[in-house]
N, C-alpha and C positions, 0 to 999 in steps of 0.2 A: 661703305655700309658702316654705323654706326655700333660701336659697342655695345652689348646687352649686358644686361643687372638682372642673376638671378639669386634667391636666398639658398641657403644651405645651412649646415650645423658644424660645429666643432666637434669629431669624434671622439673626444682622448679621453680618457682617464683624468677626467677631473670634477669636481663637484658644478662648476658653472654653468660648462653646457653652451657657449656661445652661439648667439646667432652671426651667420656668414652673410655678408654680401660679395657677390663674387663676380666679376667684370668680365665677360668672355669674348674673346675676338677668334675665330676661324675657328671654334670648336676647342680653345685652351682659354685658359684661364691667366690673365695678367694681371691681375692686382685684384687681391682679397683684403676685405675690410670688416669691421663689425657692425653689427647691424644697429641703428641707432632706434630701432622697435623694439626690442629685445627687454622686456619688462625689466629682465635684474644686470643683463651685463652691458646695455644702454650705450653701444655702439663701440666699447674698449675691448679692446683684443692685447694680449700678451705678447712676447717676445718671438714668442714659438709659432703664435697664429699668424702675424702680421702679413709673413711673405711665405704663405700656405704654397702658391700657386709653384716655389720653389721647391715642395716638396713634392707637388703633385705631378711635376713635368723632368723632375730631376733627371740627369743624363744618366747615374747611378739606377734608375729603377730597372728591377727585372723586367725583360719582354716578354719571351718565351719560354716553354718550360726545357728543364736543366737537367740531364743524367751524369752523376761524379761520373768521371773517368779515373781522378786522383785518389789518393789515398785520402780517409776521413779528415775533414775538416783541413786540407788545402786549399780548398775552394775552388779545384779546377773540375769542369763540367763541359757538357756539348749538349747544344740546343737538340731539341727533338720533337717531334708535331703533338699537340693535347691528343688525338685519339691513342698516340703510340704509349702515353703519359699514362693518362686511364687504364688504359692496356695492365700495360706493367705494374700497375698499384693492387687493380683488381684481380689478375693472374697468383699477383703474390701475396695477397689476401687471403685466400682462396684456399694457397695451399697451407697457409700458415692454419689456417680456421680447420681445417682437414688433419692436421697433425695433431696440433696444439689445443686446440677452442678459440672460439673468439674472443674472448677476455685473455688470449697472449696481444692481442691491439689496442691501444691506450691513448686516446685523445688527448692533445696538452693545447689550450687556449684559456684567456683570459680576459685583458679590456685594451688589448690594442685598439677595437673599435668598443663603443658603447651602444651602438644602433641594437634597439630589441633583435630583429631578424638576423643583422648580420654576425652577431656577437653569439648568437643561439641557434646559428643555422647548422652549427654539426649536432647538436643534441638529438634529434630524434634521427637521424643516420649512424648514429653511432649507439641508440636504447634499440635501434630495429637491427641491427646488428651484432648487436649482444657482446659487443666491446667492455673491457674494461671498463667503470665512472673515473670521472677525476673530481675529488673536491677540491674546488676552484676557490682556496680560502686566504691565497698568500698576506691578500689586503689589510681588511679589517672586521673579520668577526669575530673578534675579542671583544671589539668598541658594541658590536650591534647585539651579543648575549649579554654585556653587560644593561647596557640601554633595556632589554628586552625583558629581564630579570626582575626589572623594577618598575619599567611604564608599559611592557605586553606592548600593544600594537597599537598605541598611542600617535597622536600624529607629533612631530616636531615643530616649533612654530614658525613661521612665516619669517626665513632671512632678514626683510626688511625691518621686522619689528624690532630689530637692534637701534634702529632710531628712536627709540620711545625710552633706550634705558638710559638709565643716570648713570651704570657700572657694568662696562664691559668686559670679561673678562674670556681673552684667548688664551686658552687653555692648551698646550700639546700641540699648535698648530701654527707652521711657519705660513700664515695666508699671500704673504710676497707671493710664494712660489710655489703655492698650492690651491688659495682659494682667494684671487686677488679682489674681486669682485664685490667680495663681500663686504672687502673694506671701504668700499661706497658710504653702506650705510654705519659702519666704524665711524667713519671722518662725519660724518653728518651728528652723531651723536654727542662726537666731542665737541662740534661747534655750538651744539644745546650746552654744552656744560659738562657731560659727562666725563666720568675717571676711563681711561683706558689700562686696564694692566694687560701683560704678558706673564706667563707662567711656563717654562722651560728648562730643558737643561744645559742649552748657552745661550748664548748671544744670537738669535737668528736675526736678518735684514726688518720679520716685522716689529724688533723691539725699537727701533729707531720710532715707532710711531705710540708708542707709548708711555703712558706718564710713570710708571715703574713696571718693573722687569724685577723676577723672583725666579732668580735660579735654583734647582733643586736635584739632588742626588738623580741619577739615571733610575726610575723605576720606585722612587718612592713618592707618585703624586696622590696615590690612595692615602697614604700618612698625611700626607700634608691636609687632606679633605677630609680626615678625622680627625685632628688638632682642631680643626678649623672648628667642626661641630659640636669637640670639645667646650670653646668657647662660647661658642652661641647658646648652647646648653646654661653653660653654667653663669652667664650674664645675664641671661633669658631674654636672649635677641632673637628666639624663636618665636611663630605665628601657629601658637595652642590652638586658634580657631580653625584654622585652614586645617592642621594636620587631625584633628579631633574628625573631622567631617570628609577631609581627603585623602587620607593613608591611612595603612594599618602600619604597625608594629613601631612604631617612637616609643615607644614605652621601652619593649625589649632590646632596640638600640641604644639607650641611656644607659638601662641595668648591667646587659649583657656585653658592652662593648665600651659604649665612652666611660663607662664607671673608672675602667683600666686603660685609660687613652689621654695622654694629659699634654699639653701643651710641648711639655718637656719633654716627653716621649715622640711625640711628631716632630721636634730640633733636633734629637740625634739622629732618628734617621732620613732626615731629607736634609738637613744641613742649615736650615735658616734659624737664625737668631729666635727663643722665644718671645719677645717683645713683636717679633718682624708678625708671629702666625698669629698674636693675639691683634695686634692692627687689623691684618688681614680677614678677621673674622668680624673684627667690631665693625670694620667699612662695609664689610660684604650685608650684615644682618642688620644695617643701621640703612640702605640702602632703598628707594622708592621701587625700583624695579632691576633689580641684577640682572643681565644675560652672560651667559657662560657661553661659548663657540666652543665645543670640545673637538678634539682635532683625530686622528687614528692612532700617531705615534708611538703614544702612552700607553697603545695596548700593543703594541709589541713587544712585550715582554712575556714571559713566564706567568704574572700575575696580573697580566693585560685586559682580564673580561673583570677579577675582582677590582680592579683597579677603575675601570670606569663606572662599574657598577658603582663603588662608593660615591663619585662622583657625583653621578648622575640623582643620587638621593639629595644632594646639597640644595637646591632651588627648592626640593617639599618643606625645611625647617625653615626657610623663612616666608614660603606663603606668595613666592614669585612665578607660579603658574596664576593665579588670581589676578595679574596684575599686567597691563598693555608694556610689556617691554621690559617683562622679564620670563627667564625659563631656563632651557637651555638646549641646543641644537645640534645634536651628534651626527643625524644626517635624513633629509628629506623624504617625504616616500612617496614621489611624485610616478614611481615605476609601477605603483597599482592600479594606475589610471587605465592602464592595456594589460590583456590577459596572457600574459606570458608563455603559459602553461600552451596555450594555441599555437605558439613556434616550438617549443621544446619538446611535446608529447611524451610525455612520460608513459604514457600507456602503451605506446611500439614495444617498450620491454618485456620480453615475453617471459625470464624470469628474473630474480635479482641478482646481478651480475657485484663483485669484490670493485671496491672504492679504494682507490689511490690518492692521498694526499700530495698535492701538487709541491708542498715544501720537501716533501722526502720523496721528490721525484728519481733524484742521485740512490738513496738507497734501494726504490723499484728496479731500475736500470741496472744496479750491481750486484745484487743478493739474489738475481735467479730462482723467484719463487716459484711456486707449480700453480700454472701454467708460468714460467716465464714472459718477462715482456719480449718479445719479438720484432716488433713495430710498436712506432712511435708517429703519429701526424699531430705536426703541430702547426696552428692557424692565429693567427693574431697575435704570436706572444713568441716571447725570444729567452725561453730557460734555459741557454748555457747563460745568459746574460744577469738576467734576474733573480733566476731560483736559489735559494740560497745550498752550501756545501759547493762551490763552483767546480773544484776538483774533483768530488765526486759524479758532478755533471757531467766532466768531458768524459773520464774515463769511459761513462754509460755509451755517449752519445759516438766514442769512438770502437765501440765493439764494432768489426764484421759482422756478425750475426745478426743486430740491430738494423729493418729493413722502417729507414726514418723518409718520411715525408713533410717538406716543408712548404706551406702557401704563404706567399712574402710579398712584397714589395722590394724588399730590397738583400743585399747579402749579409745579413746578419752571421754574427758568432755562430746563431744555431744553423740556419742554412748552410752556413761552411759544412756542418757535418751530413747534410741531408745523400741519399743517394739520388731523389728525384726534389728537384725544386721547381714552386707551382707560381708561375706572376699575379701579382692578387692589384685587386681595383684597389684606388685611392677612395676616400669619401664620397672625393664629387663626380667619380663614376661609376656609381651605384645608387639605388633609393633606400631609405630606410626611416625607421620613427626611434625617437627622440627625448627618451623621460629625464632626469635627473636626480641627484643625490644632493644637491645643496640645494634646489629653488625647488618651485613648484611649478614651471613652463613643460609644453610640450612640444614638439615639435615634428614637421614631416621634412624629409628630406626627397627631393629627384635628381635624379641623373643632370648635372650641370655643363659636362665636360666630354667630348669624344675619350672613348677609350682609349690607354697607352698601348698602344702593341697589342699584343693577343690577352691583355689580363683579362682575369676574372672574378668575379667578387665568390664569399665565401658559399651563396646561398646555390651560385652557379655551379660550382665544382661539387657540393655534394648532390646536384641533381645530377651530375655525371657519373659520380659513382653511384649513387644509386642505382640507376639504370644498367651499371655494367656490374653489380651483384647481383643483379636480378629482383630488385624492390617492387614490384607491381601495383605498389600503392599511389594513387594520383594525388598522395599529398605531397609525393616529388617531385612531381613533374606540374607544380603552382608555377606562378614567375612571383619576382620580388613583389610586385604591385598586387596580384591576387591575394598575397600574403596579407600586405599593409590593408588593403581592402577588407580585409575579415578582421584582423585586429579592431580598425574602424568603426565597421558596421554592432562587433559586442558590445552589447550596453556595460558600462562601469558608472557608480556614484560618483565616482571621483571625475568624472567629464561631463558632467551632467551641466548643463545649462551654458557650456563654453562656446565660443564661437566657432564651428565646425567650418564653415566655408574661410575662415582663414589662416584657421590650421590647415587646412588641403591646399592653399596656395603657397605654404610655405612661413609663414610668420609664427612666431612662438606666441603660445596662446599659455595664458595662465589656468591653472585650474582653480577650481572655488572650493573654498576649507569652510567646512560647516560652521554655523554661526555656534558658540560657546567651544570649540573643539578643545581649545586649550585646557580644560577642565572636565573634556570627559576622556574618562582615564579607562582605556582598552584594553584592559585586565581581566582578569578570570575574577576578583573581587569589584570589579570598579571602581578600586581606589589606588593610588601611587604604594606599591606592594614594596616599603623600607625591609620586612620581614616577606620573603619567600619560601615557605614551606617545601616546596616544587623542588630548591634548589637544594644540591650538597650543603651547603653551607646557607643555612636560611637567614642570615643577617649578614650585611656588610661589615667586612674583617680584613686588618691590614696582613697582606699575604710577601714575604719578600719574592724579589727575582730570582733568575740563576746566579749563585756566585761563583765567579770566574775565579781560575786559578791564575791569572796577567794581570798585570796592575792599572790599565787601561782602560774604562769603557769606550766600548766604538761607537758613536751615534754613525748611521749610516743617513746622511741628511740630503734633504729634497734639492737638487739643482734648479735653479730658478729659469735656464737657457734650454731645458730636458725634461722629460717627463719619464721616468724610468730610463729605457736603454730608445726612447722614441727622438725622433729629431736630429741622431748624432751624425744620418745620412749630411746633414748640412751645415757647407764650411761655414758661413758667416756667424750661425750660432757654435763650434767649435771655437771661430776667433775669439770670442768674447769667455770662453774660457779655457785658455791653450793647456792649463797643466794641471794634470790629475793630483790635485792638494789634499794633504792629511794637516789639518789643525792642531794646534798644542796649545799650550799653557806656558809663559818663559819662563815661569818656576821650572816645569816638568822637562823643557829644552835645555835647561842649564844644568842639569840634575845628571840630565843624559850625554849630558857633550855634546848637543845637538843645536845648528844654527839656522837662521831662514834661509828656505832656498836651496840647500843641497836637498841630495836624494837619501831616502831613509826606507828600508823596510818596516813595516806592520807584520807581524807572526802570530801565532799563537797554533795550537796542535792541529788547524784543518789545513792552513798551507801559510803562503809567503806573497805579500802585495808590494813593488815599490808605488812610491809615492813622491811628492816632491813636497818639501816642507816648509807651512808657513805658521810662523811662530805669531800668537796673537791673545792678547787678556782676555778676549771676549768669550776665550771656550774657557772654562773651570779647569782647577789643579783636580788630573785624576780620571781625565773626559780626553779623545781626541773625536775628533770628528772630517769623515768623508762623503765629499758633495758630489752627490749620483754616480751614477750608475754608466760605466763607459764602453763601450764597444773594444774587445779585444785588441781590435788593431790599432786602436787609435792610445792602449796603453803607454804607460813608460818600461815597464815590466813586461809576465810573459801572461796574468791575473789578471781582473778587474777586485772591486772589492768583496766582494760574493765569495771566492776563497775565502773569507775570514767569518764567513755569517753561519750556525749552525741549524740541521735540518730538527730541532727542536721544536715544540708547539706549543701553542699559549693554553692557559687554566682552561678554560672553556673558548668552544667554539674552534679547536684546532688550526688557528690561526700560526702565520711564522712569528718567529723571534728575531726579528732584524735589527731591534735595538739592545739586544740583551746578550751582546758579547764582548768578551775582555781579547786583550791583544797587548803586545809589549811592540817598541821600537826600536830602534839601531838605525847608524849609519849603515846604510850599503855601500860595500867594499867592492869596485868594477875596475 
């Protein structure tokens, strides 16, 4: 019998959103490819996707579900049947909610998957519950208050229209290893002519693809976008027309802010020459249609939402919303196409239950507040790995008293410390639908693959607890497909006239962006809001970072072979990166008595990371930088990098701070 070809989607975490073609013989899957339908990722797949099929059949994955035997986080456990599994979750629920309240239980998930249902499937199990919230904000909503601040609920333009600009500029965002996809139409614009610049704080793999590269202090790219409009101001490379008729407050941003904002004042503190920002300004404002890619990085900092917000004003002064291929694209909002609110149900909560910031997960876990955390189920996401304070993590994660549940795939750092661990479906053995953060596709996903062993997807296991808390609602007892079927059938603008029968077979269907969109500005004034009354602070204002008491900043940088702590299940992407590198500077290596290649400590007052050390110009004197995010065991040390990252929160929008910490080096002494 002949191989079958079915489509599927790329789950992860990442703005592109691939389309899968997936070849399946006996019920597995042997060779995944990309879909050559796929409006923006046009049949390329990344390093991580290519050999999908090896993650979804791994010999590593869980089968059955798991009760420790061992001590926390040994990872020794003994199989045991799902009803006995249930059992014991929901026994120990029960009495925890009878002592305690149900807000001593605390859901921890985030974007292991991206699937609406699957990624939202504990939300209303856990509002009908009266669990603990978690704000799920590790990411980027620094980036999206800032964005929000000044364009409200605007739509972002069309990815593709980066081919219509003369000046592209990637802003904060290493696309190699984040958002490769897009550089499609990158490469297509330079082959028009177009300037490509990069703006960073070193060297990433996508400066190789640019015609210059601007490095800049960790945390001061707000500075550098007010020097900049310094100069267009006072050149008058600004578009009086646009802003008269499209924005409010250029006036009070002149008076109140660049009056005291001078070229020279944005070189001391981002570090670039002032000749370099007044170029920069005169290319940008002399320019037919600028596009900006703003990336998240940059908002993780301490002044991460003012930081983009300034930004994000930069396209109103010169009049590049007006204009086919310019603007600027912080992140798609293809996820309003489905009614979200329909998986989530926010209305099960019967009253408002205390909100847990998912970055100061380490502090819930250890400071014993009333009701204490008790329980912990965590689905999709691997916070001893990711969260940041990692020290603070284990210690939580290894209380006795702490009654944790993990649903996995695999043995993760956090599963190690679970007492009960649950086998969880892969992508392509489950259905789910499909929005995006960088394009505007949708997608449906089915079931492609026989089930591994006894897993289950996430929508599955909470219709089991449900059942055994006694939920008597039959909006638990849906299956996946009923689900996606009512998502379906709600009418939304945003899917209004798309092709519904090939979105239901599987193919990424684009949605349609209102004719003039890019100029109608979804504000409370309907106009690009430079002054915000709304906000603390109603004009865009250079705010600094945290300043560390270590001489180091850490960029905690994207691995191009990993996506977070996802993928590290597999050897062939470990080969291609064997050792957990900290970057330097050979000023900053010679300073230190420090050579390429040996092993070095990272410190600073949350804990101690080694590292193996590769000395290199392309990071800045003053910058080290480490590439993802690595699975405990697969360390050189006893850390990953997360020991060094603090449970701090960005200006607005309570985002982490993963790039806004200092650290010092040494040789390690073994």
């Amino acid at each position: 019998m002949a191989n079958s070809v079915r489509r599927s989607v790329c789950p992860y975490d990442c703005p592109d959103t691939c389309g899968l073609l997936v070849e399946i013989a006996d019920g597995k899957a042997v060779k995944v490819t990309g879909d050559p339908d796929h409006p923006f990722t046009r049949g390329f797949l990344c390093s991580k996707m290519n050999r999908y099929q090896e993650t979804a059949h791994s010999p590593n994955r869980l089968t059955s579900p798991l009760l420790r035997t061992g001590r926390k986080g040994s990872g020794q456990f003994r199989r045991i049947p799902w009803p006995e599994a249930i059992t014991r979750i929901s026994t120990r629920w029960r009495e925890i909610i009878a002592k305690n309240g149900a807000e001593a239980i605390l859901p921890y998930s985030y974007s292991g998957t991206m699937g609406i249902v699957q990624r939202n499937a504990g939300h209303p199990f856990f509002y009908r519950l009266g669990a603990s919230r978690l704000d799920r904000t590790i990411c980027s909503p620094a980036k999206h208050a800032g964005w929000k601040a000044v364009m409200g609920g605007t739509l972002a333009p069309h990815p593709d229209e980066v081919m219509e600009s003369d000046l592209v500029i990637l802003w904060g965002i290493d696309a190699v290893a984040t958002n490769v996809h897009f550089l499609h139409g990158v490469r297509e614009a330079r082959r028009k002519g177009a300037k490509v610049w990069v703006i960073d704080t070193y060297e990433t793999p996508t400066t190789g693809m640019a015609d210059r590269a601007f490095l800049v202090c960790p945390g001061s790219d707000g500075a550098l976008a007010l020097g900049m409009m310094s100069v267009l101001v006072a050149e008058d490379l600004v578009d009086r027309n646009f802003l008269a008729v499209h924005a409010q407050g250029f006036d009070e941003l002149c008076r109140d802010v660049l009056s005291d904002f001078s070229p020279q004042k944005a070189s001391l503190l981002t570090g670039l020459p002032v000749e370099t920002i007044r170029d920069m300004a005169r290319a940008y404002g002399k320019s037919i249609a600028p596009f900006i890619r703003l990336g998240s990085g940059l908002s993780r900092y301490a002044n991460g939402a003012m930081t983009c917000r300034t930004i994000v004003c930069l396209p109103a002064l010169v009049g590049a919303w007006a204009k086919r291929g310019g603007g600027l694209l912080a992140s798609a909002a293809s996820g309003s196409a489905f009614s979200t609110k329909a998986v989530t149900r926010e209305d099960f909560m019967v009253r408002s239950t205390r909100i847990v910031n998912m970055n100061q997960l380490g502090r819930a876990l250890t400071q014993m507040d009333d009701p204490p955390v008790l329980s912990l189920y965590v689905y999709h996401a691997n916070p001893a790995a990711v969260t940041p304070d990692q020290n603070e993590i284990l210690k939580g994660l290894s209380r006795e008293d702490l009654f944790t549940v993990v649903h996995e795939r695999f043995m993760t750092d956090t599963a190690a410390f679970a007492d009960i661990v649950l086998p969880a479906t892969s992508s392509l053995e489950h259905g789910d639908l499909y929005s995006s953060y960088g394009t505007y596709c949708v997608q449906r996903a089915r079931p492609v693959i026989r089930r591994v062993r006894e897993s289950k997807s996430n929508w599955e296991v909470f219709g089991l607890l449900a059942e055994a808390m006694g939920f008597d609602d039959g909006f638990f007892r849906q299956s996946e497909d009923d689900l996606i079927e009512h998502l379906l059938s709600t009418p939304s603008a945003m899917r209004e006239g798309i092709d519904s029968d090939a979105l239901d077979s599987g193919k990424a269907v684009e949605l349609r962006l209102p004719t003039g969109y890019k100029t109608q500005f979804l504000t409370v004034s309907g106009k690009i809001q430079i002054i915000n009354l709304r906000e603390q602070e109603p004009l865009p204002r250079y705010t600094p970072s945290s300043e560390g008491t270590y001489p180091f900043r850490l960029m905690t940088a994207p691995a191009r072979n990993f996506l977070n702590s996802s993928f590290r299940e597999r050897d062939d992407l470990r080969a291609k990166d064997p050792a957990m590198l900290l970057r330097i500077n050979p000023s900053d290596a010679g300073r230190k008595g420090l050579k390429d290649g040996e092993r070095v400590s990272a410190f600073n007052d949350l804990g101690e990371v080694s590292f193996i050390l590769r000395v290199t110009s392309k990071v800045p004197e003053g910058v080290v930088v480490a590439d993802g995010i690595w699975w405990l065991t697969h360390c050189p040390g006893e850390r990953s990098v997360n020991a060094l990252t603090s449970q701090r929160l960005t200006d607005r929008g309570a985002g982490s701070t993963f790039y806004d910490n200092t650290v010092d080096v040494r040789k390690e002494l073994r």
